[in-house]
Each structure stands twice: as structure tokens, then as C-alpha cells.
N, C-alpha and C positions, 0 to 999 in steps of 0.2 A: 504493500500500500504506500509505503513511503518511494518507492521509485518511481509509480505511477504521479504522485503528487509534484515531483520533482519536475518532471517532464512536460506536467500542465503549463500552461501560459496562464498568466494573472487574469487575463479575458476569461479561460474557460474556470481557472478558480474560483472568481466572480460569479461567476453562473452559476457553477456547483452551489454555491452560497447561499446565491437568493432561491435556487429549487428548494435548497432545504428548510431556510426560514419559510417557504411556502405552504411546502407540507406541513411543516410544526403547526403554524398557523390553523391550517385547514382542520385537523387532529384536535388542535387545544380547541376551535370554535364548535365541533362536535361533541369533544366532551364537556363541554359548558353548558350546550344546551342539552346535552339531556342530563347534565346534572339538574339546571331550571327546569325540565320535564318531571323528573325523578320525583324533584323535594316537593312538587309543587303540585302534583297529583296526588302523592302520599297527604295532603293535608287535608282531603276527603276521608280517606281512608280514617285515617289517624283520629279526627275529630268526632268521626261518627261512631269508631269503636270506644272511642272514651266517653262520648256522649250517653251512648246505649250501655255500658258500665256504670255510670252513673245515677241513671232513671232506674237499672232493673235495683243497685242494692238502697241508695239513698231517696230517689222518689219526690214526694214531693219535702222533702224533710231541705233541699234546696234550692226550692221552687219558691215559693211565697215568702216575701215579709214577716208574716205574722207566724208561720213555722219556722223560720229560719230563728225566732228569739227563743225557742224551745234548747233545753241542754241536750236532746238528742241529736241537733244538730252536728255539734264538733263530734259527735261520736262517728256515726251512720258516716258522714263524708268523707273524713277522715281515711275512712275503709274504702269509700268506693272510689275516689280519687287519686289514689298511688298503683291501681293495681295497672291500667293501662301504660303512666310513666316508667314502672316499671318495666312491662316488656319491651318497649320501647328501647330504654335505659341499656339492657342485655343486649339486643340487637344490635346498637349500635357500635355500645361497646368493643364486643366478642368482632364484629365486622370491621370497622375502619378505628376503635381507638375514639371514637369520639366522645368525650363526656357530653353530651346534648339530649342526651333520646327525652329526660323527662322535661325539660324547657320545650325542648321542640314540640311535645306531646302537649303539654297545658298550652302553651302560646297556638296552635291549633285549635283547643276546645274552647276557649274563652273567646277566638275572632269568633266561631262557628254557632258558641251560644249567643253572643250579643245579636248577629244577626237573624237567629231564631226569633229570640223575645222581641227585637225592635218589631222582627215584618209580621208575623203569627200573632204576636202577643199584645204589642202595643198598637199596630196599624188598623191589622185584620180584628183582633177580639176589644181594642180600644182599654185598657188596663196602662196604667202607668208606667212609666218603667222605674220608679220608686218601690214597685210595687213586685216587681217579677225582673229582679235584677240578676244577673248571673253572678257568681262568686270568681274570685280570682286565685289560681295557685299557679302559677309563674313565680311568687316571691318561695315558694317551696319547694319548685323545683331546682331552682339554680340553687339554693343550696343542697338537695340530693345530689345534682350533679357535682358539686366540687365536693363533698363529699368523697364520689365514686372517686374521683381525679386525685384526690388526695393518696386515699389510703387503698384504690384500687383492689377494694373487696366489695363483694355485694355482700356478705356476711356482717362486715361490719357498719356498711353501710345501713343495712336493715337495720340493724341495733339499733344508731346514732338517729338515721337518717329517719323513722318510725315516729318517732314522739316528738320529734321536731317539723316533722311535717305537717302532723296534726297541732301542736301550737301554733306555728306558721300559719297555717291555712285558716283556724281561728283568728288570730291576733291580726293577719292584715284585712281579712272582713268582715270584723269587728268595729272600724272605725267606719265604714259606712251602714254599717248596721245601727251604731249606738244611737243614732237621734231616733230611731224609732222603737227604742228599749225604753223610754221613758213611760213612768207611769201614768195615767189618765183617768179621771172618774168620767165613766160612761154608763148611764144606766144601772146608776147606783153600784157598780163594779168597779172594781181598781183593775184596770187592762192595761195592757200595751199604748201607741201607736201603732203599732203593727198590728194591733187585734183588733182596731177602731176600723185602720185599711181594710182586714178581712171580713169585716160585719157588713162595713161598704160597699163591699165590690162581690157580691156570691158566687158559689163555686158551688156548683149541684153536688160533687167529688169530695168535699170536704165537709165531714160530720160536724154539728152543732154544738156536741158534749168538749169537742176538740178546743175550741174557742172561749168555751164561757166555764167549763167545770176546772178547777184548779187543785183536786185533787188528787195527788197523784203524777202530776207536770211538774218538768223540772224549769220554773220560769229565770230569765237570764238576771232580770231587774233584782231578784230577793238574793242572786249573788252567792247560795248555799251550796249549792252541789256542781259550781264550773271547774273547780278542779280536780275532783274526782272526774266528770265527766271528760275534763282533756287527759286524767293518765288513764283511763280506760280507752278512750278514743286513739293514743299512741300505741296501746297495745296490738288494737284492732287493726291501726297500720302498718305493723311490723308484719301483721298477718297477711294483708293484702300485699304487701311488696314481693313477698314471697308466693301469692297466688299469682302474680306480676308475672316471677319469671318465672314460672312454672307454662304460663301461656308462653310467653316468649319463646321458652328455649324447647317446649316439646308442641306445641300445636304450631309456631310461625319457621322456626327452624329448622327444627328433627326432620319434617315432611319432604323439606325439598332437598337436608342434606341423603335423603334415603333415596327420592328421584333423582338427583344426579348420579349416585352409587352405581345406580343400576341401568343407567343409561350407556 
């Protein structure tokens, strides 16, 4: 090769040069776009798998206002919100090294819920969006993900990354929740805002005793049972993170590492 190069004239060195910066080029603009293909399809995917994760364990326990001040809430979500960042989390891992799977998984669900409630909920059914606001865990999964990055175990990850996800996911939707955790007399009852919202705006779906009977509710305002309710609600997340990869690595992985196998 080096006699050949020798023998070239600068004209055809030239040449050789720019064919090659040609190619690269051509090569790098193909894999560009279908990485923009790639990421940008996957957000369908991703969204609605975390989405349908979420309604089948937490329900409407993240849905309305006025359930959302119940202490069952950091429980129930807690659980059904790590289980998708987690396989995510594994895959991307295990695949390219990427600490992102669970940022990229909530930052997917949270575009895909806001434009849920705005067009369905606020346009179409006319409810406020005060009223049926989506919750945000993006602030919990960037730190699952550095987490992962850190100590690059999902073992220890689970541990840490479990109970801090469920304070997380409380603690940063807690501050738009709180102006509607204040107390109110309404019909001779100490309620919510959010229970006044719910009395307001009916919901054929949502039972009566739900609203007005207080015994037995874990209410957010009287402040007695939120932190037993977040170490239990971390528990349940360590559980889910681990149902996480459990999907991940044998129902999105295993399958297609056993169809290449045998191809």
C-alpha cells in the first residue's frame, strides 16, 4: 500500500481524499437518520407501554386531583412507574452502555400524557387541567440513571434507587399538588380543594363513599401516615424495578437473542 501511495500524483491523492470524505459522509448521514428514525419511533412504543403500566397497577389513584391527595397515592405509583424505566434502563444498558433508558422512558410518558389530558380530557371532555394533570418522574429518573452510571449494578441500584424514587416522584409532585391539599369547609365537611374539584366536576367511575367518608382514608392534609406511606411505597418500588427487568431482559431480549440463534 505504501508503494502504491508513492507512485500517486497529489491530483489523484486528492481524489482518493475527497471519494473518501464522500463516503464517510454518505454513511454518517444514514446513520443519523435512522438513529432520528430509531429514537423517534421508539417514543410511541415506549410511552404507551409505560402509559398502559401505569392505568393497569395505579389507575385512577393518578388520575384526578382529588385522589391524587389520598396517601395511597405515593404508594400505588411509586410501583407502577419504575417498572417500564426499568426495562428500558437494562436494555439500554446491556446494549450500547447508555445510562438513559429511564429519563428517556419518563420524558416519553409525560410528552404523551400531557397531550392525552390536554386533547381527551381538557378539549374533548372540557375538565381543567388543574384538575386531571399528569404527574412528572423525569426528576427520578435521572437520578436512577446516574445511579446505574455510578455504581453500574442494577442490584444496587434497586436498593438505593427504590425508595428514592418513590420520595422523588412524591416530593417533586407534591408542590403542584399542595395548593389543592388545603383544607375547606364545604357542606358542613372539612374536604380538600381537590375534593370540592371532585364534587364539581362528576365522574359516573368514581364512588360517592370515596369522597365524603373519611374513615379509613389516608388524607394528605392531617399529615399522619405520609411517611409510613413513602417507606412502604419504596418498598413496592424496589419490587417493581425488578419486575422492570424481569420484562426487559426475558420478554424484550431473550426472544430475539433466541431468533437470531437460530437463524
Amino acid at each position: 500500500m505504501a508503494s502504491i501511495s508513492a507512485t500517486m500524483t497529489p491530483a489523484e491523492k486528492q481524489r482518493r481524499l475527497e471519494l473518501r470524505e464522500l463516503l464517510n459522509a454518505k454513511y454518517l448521514f444514514i446513520d443519523r437518520t435512522w438513529d432520528a428514525v430509531f429514537w423517534i419511533t421508539a417514543i410511541f412504543i415506549v410511552a404507551g407501554a409505560a402509559d398502559i403500566t401505569k392505568l393497569l397497577f395505579a389507575g385512577d389513584w393518578d388520575f384526578w386531583t382529588d385522589w391524587k391527595d389520598a396517601q395511597w397515592w405515593p404508594v400505588i405509583t411509586a410501583f407502577a412507574t419504575i417498572i417500564i424505566p426499568s426495562a428500558l434502563q437494562w436494555i439500554q444498558w446491556v446494549a450500547w452502555r447508555f445510562p438513559t433508558g429511564a429519563t428517556y422512558t419518563c420524558v416519553c410518558l409525560f410528552m404523551a400524557s400531557w397531550i392525552v389530558r390536554y386533547f381527551q380530557w381538557h378539549i374533548a371532555e372540557t375538565y381543567p387541567l388543574n384538575f386531571v394533570w399528569p404527574i412528572s418522574t423525569v426528576p427520578a429518573a435521572i437520578v436512577l440513571d446516574w445511579l446505574l452510571m455510578r455504581t453500574r449494578s442494577f442490584v444496587v441500584t434497586s436498593v438505593f434507587g427504590g425508595p428514592i424514587w418513590a420520595i422523588m416522584v412524591w416530593s417533586f409532585n407534591y408542590i403542584p399538588l399542595a395548593p389543592f391539599l388545603q383544607p375547606v369547609q364545604f357542606m358542613h365537611h372539612i374536604l380538600t380543594v381537590s375534593d370540592v374539584q371532585g364534587i364539581a366536576y362528576i365522574r359516573s367511575q368514581t364512588p360517592e363513599y370515596l369522597r365524603h367518608i373519611e374513615r379509613g382514608a389516608l388524607r394528605s392534609f392531617l399529615g399522619e401516615t405520609q411517611y409510613v406511606s413513602l417507606l412502604f411505597g419504596g418498598s413496592l418500588a424496589m419490587i417493581g424495578y425488578w419486575v422492570g427487568q424481569a420484562i426487559g431482559r426475558f420478554l424484550a431480549v431473550w426472544p430475539i437473542g433466541r431468533y437470531i440463534k437460530t437463524i
